[in-house]
ZADO-1210 file (C-alpha; in nm, 4 decimals, padded with zeros to 6 digits):
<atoms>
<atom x="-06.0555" y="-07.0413" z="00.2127" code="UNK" pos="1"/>
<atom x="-05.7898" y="-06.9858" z="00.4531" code="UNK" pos="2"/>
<atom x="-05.5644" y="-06.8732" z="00.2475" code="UNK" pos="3"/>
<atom x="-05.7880" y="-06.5609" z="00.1038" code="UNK" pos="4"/>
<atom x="-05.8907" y="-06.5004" z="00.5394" code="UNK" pos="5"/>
<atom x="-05.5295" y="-06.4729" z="00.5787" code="UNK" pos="6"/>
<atom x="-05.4484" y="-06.2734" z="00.2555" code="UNK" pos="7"/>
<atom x="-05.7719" y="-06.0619" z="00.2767" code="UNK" pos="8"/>
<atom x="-06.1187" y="-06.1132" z="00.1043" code="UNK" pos="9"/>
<atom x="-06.0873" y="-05.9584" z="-00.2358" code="UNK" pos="10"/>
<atom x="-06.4689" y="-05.9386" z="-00.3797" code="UNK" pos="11"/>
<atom x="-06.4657" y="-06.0569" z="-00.7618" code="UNK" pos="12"/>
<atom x="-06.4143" y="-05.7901" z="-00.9956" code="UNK" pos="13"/>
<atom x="-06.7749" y="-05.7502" z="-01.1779" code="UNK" pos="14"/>
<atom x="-06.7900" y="-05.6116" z="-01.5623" code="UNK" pos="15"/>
<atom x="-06.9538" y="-05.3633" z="-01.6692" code="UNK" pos="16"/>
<atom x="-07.2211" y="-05.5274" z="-01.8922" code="UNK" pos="17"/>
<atom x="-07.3067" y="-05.7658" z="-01.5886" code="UNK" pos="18"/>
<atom x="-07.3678" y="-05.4723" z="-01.3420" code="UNK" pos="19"/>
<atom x="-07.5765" y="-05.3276" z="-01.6062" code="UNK" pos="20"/>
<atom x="-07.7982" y="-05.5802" z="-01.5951" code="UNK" pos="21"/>
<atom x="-07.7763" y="-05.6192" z="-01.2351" code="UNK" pos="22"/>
<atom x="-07.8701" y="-05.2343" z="-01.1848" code="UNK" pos="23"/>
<atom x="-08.0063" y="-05.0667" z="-01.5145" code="UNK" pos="24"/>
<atom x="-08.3018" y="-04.9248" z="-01.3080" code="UNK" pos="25"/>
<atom x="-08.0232" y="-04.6981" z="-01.1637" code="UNK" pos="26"/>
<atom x="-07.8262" y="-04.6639" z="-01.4372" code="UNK" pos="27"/>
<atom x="-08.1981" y="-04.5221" z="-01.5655" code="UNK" pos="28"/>
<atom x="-08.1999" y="-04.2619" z="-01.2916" code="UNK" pos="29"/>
<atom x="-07.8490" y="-04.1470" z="-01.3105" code="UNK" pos="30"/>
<atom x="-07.9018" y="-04.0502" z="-01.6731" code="UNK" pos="31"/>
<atom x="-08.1177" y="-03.7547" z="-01.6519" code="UNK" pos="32"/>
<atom x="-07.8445" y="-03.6530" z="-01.4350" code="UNK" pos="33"/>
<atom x="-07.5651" y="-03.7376" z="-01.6401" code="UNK" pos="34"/>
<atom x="-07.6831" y="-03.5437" z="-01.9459" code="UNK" pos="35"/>
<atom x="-07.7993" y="-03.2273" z="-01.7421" code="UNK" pos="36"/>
<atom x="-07.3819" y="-03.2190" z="-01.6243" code="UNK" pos="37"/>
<atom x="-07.2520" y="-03.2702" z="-01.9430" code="UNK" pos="38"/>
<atom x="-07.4871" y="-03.0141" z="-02.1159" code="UNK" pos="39"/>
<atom x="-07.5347" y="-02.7733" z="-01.8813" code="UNK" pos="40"/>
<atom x="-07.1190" y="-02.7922" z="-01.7943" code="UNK" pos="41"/>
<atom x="-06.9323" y="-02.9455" z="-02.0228" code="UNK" pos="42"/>
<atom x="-07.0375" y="-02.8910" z="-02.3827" code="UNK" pos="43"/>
<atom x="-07.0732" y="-02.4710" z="-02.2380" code="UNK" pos="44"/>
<atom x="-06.6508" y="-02.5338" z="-02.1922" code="UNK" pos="45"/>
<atom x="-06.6112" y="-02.4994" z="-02.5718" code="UNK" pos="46"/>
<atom x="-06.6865" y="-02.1266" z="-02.5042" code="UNK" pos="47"/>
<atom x="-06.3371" y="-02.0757" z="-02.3981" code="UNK" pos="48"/>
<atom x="-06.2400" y="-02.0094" z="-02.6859" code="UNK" pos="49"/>
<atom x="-06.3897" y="-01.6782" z="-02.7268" code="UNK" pos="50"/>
<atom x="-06.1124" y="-01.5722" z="-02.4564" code="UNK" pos="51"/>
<atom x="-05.8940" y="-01.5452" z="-02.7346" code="UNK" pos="52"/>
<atom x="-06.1782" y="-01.4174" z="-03.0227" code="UNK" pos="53"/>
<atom x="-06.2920" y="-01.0708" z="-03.1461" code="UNK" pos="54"/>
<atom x="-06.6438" y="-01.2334" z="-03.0444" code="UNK" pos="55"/>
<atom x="-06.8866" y="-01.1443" z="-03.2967" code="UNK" pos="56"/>
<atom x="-07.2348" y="-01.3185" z="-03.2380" code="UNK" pos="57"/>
<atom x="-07.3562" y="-01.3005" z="-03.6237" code="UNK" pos="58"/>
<atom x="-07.0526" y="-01.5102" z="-03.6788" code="UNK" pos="59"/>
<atom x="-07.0328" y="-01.6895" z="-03.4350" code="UNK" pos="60"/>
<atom x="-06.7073" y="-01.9247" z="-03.2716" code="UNK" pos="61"/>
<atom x="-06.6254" y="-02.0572" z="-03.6135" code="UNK" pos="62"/>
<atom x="-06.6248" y="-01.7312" z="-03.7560" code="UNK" pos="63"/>
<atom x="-06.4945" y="-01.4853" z="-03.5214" code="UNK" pos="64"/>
<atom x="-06.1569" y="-01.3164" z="-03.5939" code="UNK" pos="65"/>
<atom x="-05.8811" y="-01.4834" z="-03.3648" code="UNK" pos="66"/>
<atom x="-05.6846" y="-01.2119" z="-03.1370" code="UNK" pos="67"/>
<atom x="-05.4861" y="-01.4110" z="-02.9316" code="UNK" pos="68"/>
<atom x="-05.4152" y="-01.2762" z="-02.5586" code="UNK" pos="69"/>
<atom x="-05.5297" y="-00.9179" z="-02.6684" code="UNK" pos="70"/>
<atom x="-05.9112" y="-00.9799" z="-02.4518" code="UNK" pos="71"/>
<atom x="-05.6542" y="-01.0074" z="-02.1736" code="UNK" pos="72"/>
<atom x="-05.4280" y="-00.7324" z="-02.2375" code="UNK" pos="73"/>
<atom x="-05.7208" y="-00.4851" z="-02.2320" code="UNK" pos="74"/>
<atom x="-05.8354" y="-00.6527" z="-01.9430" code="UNK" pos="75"/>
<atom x="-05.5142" y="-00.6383" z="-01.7335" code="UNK" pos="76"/>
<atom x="-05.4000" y="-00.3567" z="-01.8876" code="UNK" pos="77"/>
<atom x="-05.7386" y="-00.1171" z="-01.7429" code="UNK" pos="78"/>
<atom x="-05.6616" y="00.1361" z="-01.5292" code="UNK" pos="79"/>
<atom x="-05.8957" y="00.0073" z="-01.2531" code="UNK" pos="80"/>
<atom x="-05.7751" y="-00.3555" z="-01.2731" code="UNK" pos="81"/>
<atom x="-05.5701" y="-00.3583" z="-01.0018" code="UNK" pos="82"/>
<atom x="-05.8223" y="-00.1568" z="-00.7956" code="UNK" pos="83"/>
<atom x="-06.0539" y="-00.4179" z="-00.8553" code="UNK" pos="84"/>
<atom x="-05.8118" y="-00.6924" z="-00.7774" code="UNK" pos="85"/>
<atom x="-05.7809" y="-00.5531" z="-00.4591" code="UNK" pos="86"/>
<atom x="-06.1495" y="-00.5155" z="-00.3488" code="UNK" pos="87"/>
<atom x="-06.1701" y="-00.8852" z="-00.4449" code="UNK" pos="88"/>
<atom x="-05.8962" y="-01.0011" z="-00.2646" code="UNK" pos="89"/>
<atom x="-05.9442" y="-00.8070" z="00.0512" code="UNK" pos="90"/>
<atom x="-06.3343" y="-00.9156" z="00.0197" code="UNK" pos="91"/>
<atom x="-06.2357" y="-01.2297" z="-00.0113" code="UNK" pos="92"/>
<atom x="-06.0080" y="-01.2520" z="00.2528" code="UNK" pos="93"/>
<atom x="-06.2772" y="-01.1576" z="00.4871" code="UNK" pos="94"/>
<atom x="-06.5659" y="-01.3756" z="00.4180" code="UNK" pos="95"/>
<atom x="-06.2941" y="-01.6576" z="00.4283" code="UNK" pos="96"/>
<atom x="-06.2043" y="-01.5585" z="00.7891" code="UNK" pos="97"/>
<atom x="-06.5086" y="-01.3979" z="00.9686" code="UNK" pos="98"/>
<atom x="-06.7732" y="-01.5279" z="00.6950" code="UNK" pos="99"/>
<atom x="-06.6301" y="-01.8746" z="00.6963" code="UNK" pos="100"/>
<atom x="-06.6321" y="-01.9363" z="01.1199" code="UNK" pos="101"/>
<atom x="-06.9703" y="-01.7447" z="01.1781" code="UNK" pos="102"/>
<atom x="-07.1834" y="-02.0362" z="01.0506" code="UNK" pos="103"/>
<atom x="-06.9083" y="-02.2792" z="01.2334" code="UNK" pos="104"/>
<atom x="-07.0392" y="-02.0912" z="01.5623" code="UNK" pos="105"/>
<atom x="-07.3958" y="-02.1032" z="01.5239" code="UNK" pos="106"/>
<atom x="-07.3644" y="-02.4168" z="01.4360" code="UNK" pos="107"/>
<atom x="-07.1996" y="-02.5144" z="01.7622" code="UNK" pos="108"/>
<atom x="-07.4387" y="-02.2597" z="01.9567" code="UNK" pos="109"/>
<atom x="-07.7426" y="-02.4722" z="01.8567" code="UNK" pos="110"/>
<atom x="-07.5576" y="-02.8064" z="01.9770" code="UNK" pos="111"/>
<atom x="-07.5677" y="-02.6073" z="02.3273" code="UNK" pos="112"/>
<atom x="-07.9238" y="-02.6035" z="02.3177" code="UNK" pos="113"/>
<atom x="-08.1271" y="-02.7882" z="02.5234" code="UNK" pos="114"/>
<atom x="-08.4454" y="-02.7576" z="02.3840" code="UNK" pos="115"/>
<atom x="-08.5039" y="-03.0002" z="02.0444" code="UNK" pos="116"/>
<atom x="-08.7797" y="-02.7848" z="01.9602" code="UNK" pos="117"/>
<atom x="-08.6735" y="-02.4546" z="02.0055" code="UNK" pos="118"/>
<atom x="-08.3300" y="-02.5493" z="01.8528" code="UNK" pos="119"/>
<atom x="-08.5529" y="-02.6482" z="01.5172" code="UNK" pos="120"/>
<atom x="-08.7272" y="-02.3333" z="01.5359" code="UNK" pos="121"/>
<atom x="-08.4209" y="-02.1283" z="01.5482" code="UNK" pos="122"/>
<atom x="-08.3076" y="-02.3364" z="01.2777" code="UNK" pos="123"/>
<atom x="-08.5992" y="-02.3000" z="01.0448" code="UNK" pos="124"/>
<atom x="-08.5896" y="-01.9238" z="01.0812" code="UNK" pos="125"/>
<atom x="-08.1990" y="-01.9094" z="01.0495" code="UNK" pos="126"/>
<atom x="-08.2489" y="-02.0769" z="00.7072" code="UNK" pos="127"/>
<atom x="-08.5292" y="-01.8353" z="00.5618" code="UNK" pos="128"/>
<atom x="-08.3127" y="-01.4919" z="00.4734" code="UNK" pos="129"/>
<atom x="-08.1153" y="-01.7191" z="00.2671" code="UNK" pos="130"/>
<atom x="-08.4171" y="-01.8123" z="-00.0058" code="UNK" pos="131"/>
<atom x="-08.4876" y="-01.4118" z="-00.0022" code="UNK" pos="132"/>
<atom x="-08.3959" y="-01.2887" z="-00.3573" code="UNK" pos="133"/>
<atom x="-08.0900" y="-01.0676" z="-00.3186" code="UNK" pos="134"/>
<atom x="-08.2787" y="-00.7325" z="-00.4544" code="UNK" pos="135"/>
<atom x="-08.4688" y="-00.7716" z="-00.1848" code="UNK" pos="136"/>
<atom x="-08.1845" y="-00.8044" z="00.0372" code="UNK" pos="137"/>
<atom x="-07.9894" y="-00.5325" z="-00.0995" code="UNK" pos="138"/>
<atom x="-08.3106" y="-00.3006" z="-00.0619" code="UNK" pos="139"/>
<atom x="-08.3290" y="-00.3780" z="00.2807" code="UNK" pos="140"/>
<atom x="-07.9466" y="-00.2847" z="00.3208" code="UNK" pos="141"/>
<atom x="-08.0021" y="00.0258" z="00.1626" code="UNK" pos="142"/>
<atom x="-08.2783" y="00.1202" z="00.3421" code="UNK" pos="143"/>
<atom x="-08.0989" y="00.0105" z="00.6461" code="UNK" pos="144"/>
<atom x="-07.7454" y="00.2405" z="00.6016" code="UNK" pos="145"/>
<atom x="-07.9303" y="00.5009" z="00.4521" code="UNK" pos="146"/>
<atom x="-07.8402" y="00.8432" z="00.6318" code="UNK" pos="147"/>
<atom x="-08.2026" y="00.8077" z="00.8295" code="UNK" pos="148"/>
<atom x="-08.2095" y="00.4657" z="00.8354" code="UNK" pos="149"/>
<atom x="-08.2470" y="00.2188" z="01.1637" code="UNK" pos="150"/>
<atom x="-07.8630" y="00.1499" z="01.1822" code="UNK" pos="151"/>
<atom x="-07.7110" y="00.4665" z="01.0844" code="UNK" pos="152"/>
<atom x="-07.9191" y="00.6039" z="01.3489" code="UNK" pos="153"/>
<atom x="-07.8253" y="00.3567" z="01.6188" code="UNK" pos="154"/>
<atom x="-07.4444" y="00.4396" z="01.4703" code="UNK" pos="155"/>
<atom x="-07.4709" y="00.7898" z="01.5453" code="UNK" pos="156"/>
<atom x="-07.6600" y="00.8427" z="01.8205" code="UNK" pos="157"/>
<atom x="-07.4979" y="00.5513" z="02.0780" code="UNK" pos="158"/>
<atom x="-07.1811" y="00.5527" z="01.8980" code="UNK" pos="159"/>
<atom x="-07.1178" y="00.8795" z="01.8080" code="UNK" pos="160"/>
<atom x="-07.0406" y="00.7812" z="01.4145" code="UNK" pos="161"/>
<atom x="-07.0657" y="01.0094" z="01.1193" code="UNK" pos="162"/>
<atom x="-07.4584" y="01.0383" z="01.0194" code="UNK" pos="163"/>
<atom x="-07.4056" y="00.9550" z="00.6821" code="UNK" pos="164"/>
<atom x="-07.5357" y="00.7245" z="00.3603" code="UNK" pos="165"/>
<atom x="-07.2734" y="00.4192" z="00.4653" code="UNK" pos="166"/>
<atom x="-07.3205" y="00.2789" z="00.1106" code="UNK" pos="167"/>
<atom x="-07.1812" y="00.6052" z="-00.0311" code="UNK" pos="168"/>
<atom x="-06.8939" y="00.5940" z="00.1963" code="UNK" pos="169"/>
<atom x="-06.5798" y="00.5513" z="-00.0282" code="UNK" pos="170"/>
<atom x="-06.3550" y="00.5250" z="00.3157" code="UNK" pos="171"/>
<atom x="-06.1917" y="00.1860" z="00.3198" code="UNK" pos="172"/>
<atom x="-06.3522" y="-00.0509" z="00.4707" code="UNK" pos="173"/>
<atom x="-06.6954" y="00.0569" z="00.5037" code="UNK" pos="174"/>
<atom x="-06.8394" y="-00.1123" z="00.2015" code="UNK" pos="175"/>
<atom x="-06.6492" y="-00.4539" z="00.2800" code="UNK" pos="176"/>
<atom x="-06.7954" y="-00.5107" z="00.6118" code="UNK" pos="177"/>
<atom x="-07.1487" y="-00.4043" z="00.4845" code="UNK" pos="178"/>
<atom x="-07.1311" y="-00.6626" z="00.2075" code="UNK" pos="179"/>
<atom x="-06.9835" y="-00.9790" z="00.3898" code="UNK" pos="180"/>
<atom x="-07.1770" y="-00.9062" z="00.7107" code="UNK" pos="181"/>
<atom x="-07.4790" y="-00.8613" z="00.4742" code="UNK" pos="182"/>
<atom x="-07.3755" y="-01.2362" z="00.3515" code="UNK" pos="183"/>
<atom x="-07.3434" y="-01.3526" z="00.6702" code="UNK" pos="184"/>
<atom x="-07.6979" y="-01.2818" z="00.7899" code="UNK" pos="185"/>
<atom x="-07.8398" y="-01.4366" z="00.4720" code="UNK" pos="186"/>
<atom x="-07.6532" y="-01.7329" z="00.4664" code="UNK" pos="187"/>
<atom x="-07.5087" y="-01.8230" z="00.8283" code="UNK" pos="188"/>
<atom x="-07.8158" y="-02.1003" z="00.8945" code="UNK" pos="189"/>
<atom x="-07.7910" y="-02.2592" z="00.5749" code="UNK" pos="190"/>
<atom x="-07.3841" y="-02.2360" z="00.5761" code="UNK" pos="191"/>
<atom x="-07.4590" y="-02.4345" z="00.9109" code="UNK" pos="192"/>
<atom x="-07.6079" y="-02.7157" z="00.7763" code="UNK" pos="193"/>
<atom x="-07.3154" y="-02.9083" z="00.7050" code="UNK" pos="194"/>
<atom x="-07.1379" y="-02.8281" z="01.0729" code="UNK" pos="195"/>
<atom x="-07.4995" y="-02.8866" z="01.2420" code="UNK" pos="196"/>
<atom x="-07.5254" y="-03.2473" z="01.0344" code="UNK" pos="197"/>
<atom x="-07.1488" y="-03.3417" z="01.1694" code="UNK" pos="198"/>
<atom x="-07.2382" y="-03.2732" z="01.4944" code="UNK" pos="199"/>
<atom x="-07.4791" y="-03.4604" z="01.5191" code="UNK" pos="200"/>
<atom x="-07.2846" y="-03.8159" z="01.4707" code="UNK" pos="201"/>
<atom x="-07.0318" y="-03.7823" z="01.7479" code="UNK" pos="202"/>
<atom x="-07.0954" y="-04.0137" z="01.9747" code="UNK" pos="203"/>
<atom x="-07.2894" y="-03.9294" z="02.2365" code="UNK" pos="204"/>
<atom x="-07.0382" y="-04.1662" z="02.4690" code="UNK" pos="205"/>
<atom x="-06.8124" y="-03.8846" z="02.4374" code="UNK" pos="206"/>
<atom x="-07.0067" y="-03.6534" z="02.5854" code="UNK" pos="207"/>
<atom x="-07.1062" y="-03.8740" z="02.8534" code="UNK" pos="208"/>
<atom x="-06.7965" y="-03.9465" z="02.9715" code="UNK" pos="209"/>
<atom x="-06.6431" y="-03.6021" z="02.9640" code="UNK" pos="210"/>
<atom x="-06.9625" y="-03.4976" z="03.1515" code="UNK" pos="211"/>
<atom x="-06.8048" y="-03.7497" z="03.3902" code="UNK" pos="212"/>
<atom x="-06.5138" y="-03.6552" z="03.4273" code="UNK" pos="213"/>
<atom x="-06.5985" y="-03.2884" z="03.5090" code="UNK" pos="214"/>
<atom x="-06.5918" y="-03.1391" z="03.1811" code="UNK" pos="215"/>
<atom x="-06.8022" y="-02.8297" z="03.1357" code="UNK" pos="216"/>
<atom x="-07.0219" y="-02.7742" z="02.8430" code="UNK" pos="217"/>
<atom x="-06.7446" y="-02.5136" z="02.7187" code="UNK" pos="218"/>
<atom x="-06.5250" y="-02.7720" z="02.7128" code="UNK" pos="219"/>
<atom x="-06.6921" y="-03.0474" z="02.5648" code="UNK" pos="220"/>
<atom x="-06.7285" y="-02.8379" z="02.2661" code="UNK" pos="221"/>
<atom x="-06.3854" y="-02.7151" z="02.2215" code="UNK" pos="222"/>
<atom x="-06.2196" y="-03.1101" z="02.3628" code="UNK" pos="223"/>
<atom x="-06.4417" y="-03.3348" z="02.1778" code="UNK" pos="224"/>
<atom x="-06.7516" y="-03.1452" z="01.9275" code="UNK" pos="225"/>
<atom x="-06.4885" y="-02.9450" z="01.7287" code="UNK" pos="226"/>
<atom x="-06.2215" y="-03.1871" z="01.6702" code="UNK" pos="227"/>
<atom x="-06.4609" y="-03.4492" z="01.5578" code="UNK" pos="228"/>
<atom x="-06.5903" y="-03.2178" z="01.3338" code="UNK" pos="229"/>
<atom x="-06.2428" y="-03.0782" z="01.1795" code="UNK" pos="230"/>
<atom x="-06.2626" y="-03.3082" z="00.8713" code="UNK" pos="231"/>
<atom x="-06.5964" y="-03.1105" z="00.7469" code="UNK" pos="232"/>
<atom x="-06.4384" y="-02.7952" z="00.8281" code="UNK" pos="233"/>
<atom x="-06.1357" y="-02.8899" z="00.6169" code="UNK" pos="234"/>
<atom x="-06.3712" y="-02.9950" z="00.3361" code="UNK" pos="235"/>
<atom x="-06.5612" y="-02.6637" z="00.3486" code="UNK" pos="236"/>
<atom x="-06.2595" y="-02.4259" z="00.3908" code="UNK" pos="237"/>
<atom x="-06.1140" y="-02.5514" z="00.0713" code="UNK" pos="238"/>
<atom x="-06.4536" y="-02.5513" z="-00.1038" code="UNK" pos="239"/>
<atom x="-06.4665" y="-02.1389" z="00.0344" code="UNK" pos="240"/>
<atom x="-06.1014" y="-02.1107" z="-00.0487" code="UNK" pos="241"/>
<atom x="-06.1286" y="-02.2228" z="-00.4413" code="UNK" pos="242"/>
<atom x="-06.4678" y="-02.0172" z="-00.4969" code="UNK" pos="243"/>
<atom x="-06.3880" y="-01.6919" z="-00.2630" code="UNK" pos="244"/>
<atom x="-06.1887" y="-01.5412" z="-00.5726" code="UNK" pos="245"/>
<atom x="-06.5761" y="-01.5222" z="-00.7911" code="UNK" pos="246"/>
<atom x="-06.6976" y="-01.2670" z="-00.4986" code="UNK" pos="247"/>
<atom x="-07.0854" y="-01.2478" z="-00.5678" code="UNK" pos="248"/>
<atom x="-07.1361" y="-01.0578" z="-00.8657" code="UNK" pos="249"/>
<atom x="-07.5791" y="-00.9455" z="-00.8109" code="UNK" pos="250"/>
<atom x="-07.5515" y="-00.8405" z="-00.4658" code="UNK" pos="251"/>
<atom x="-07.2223" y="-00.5701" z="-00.5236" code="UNK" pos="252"/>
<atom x="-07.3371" y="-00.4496" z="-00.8844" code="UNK" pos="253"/>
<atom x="-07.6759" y="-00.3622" z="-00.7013" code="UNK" pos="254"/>
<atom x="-07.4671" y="-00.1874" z="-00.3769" code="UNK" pos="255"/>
<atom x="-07.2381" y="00.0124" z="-00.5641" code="UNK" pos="256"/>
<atom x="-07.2593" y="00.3395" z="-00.7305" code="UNK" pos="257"/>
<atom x="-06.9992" y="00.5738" z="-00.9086" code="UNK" pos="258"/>
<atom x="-06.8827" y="00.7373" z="-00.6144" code="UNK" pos="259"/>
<atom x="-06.7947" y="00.4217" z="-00.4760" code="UNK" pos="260"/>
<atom x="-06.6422" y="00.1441" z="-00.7319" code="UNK" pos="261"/>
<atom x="-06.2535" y="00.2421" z="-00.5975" code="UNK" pos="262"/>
<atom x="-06.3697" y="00.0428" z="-00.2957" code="UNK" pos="263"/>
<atom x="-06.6830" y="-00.1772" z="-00.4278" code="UNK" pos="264"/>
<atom x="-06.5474" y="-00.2602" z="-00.7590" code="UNK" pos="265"/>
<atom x="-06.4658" y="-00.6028" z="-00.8036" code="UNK" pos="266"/>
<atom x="-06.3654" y="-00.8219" z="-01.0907" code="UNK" pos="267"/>
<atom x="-06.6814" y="-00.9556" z="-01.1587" code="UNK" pos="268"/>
<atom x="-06.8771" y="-00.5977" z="-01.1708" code="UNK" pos="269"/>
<atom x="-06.5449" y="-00.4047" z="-01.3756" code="UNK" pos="270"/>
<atom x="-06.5654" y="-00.6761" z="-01.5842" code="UNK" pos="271"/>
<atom x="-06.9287" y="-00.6230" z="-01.6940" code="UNK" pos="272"/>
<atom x="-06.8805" y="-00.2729" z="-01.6503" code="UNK" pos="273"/>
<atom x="-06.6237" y="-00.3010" z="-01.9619" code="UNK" pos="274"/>
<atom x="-06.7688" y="-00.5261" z="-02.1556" code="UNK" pos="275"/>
<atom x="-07.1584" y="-00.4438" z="-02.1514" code="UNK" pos="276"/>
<atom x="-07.1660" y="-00.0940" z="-02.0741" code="UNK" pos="277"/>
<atom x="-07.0634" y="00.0653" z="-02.3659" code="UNK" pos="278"/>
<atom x="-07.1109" y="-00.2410" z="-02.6112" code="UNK" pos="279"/>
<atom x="-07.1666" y="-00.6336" z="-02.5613" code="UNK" pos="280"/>
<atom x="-06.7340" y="-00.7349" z="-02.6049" code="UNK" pos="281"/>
<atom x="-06.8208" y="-01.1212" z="-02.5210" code="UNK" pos="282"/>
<atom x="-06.4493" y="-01.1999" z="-02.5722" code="UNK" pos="283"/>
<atom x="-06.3535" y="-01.0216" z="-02.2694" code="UNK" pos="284"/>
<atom x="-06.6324" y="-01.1091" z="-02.0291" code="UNK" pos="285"/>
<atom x="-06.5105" y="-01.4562" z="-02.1459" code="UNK" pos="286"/>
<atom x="-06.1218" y="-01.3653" z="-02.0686" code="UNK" pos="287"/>
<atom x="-06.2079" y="-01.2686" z="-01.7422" code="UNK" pos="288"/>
<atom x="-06.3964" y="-01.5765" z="-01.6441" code="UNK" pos="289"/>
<atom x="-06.1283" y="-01.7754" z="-01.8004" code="UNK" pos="290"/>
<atom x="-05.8940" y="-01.5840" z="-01.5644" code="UNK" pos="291"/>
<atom x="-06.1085" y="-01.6082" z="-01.2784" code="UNK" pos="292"/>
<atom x="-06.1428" y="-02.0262" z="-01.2993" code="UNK" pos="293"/>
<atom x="-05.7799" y="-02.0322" z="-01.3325" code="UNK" pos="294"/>
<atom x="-05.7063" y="-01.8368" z="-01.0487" code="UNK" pos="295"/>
<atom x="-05.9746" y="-02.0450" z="-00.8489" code="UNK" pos="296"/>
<atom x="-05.8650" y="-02.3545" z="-00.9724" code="UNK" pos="297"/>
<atom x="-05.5012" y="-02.2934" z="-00.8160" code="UNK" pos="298"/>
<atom x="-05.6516" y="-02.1596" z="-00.5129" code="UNK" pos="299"/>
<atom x="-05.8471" y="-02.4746" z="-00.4747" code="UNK" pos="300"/>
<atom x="-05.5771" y="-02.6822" z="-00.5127" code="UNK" pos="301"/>
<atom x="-05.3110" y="-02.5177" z="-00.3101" code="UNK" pos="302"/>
<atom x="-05.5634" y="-02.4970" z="00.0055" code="UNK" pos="303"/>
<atom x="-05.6257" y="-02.8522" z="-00.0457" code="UNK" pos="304"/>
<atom x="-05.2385" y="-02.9543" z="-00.0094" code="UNK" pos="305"/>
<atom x="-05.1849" y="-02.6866" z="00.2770" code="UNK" pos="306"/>
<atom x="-05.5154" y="-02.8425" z="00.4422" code="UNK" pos="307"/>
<atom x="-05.2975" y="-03.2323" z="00.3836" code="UNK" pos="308"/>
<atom x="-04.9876" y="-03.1263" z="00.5369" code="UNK" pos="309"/>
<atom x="-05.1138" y="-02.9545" z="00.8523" code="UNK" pos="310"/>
<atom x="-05.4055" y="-03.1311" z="00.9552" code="UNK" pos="311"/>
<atom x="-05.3767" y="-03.5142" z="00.8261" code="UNK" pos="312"/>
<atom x="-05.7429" y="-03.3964" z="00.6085" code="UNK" pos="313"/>
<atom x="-05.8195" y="-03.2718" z="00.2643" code="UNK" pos="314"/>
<atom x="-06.0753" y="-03.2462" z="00.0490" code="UNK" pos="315"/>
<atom x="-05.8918" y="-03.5166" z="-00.2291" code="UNK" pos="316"/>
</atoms>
């Protein structure tokens, strides 16, 4: 016995079979689980292989002629590819800057707040734009930039801006900050969730003795609330990082319009725009995805190590 306190408890490894028996009742819940992932995820994989198919849906996988890289050729190879590479970078880039710290600040904004109960009001109402369907949204947007709408108006008139249709506005970039601030209102109090959670299981010790010591409020948050909270932020930034490269495909194909896709086009919506428009071409709506996970694969990954290196926290 004194040997293993000196060595270190090691509990005795359990098989399988044993915990089965042990826990089947939960071995019972995970499975409905379980087979949803590998169904709904997993087996759906297989369709990769179109990528690389003349697609035809009468013949299905098996049948389908076998073209190589040619799905990505004529992907690459369009003449508003790289236009739409661009949108979805520079989109991207923004709603992982400004879109990424906004719900980091309300979050810390309701810490501030005194009041339990009008902190969970603001919270409950924070969280309802984000369960509004996103036609609904984008009507209200519309309606909202239109050349007589509320915030034109308030643009023109106190600002002195252009009294214009903002949507239609192919200046760059007009139609990114519509979009990602148009994200950030629906989704800033549920993106807070996670920050609002972590903030609430620093100690409270901490506060009290920085209150103390003098410390303002200001200065609690930035000393002790933010840097307790860094590992979340770490674990969300790479989670934004790997997915901000699949910018939202519903919300910008029901923004845009023709006079605008050399500033609204994206990936996503050329992508459909080529392979639906003018005929269903599966094999290249699958090319593109392919490309896309890729892409946000390596993106995931490479934030992740740069996330290690600098700040002692990553997400694996």
């Amino acid at each position: 016995m004194a040997a293993n306190t000196r060595s270190g408890y090691r509990a005795p490894k359990v098989s399988w079979g044993r915990d089965f028996k042990r826990n089947w009742p939960v071995y019972v819940m995970f499975l409905p689980a379980l087979i949803m992932t590998v169904v709904l995820h997993y087996i759906p994989m297989f369709g990769i292989v179109m990528a690389f198919q003349d697609y035809e849906v009468i013949k299905g996988v098996f049948g389908s002629e076998w073209v190589g890289l040619e799905n990505f050729r004529t992907l690459f190879g369009g003449a508003e590819f790289p236009t739409a590479l661009r949108n979805t970078i520079c989109i991207a880039l923004i709603k992982c800057t400004v879109g990424f710290v906004m719900p980091i600040i309300f979050a810390c904004l309701l810490s501030l707040l005194k009041s339990r109960r009008y902190k969970r009001t603001v919270q409950t109402f924070s969280y309802l734009p984000n369960f509004v369907a996103a036609v609904i949204v984008c009507s209200l947007v519309t309606e909202f930039v239109a050349k007589d709408g509320p915030i034109t108006l308030l643009l023109s008139r106190v600002f002195g801006l252009a009294n214009q249709n903002w949507l239609a506005s192919d200046t760059i970039p007009v139609f990114w900050i519509i979009y990602v601030v148009m994200g950030i209102w629906q989704g800033i109090g549920w993106g807070s969730i996670m920050y609002v959670a972590a903030i609430a299981t620093v100690s409270g010790d901490f506060y009290e003795a920085a209150a103390i010591d003098g410390a303002t409020r200001m200065q609690r948050l930035f000393k002790i609330t933010i840097p307790c909270i860094m590992p979340t932020i770490v674990m969300m930034f790479v989670l934004n990082i790997g997915l901000s490269f699949s910018v939202g495909f519903d919300s910008i194909l029901l923004l845009y319009m023709p006079s605008t896709y050399n500033v609204a086009d994206t990936i996503y919506t050329y992508t459909y725009r080529m392979a639906f428009t003018s005929g269903a071409n599966y094999g290249l709506s699958a090319a593109s995805g392919l490309f896309q996970s890729i892409v946000g694969t390596c993106l995931l990954l490479a934030s992740n190590y740069l996330s290690k290196k600098v700040s002692d926290s990553s997400l694996f």
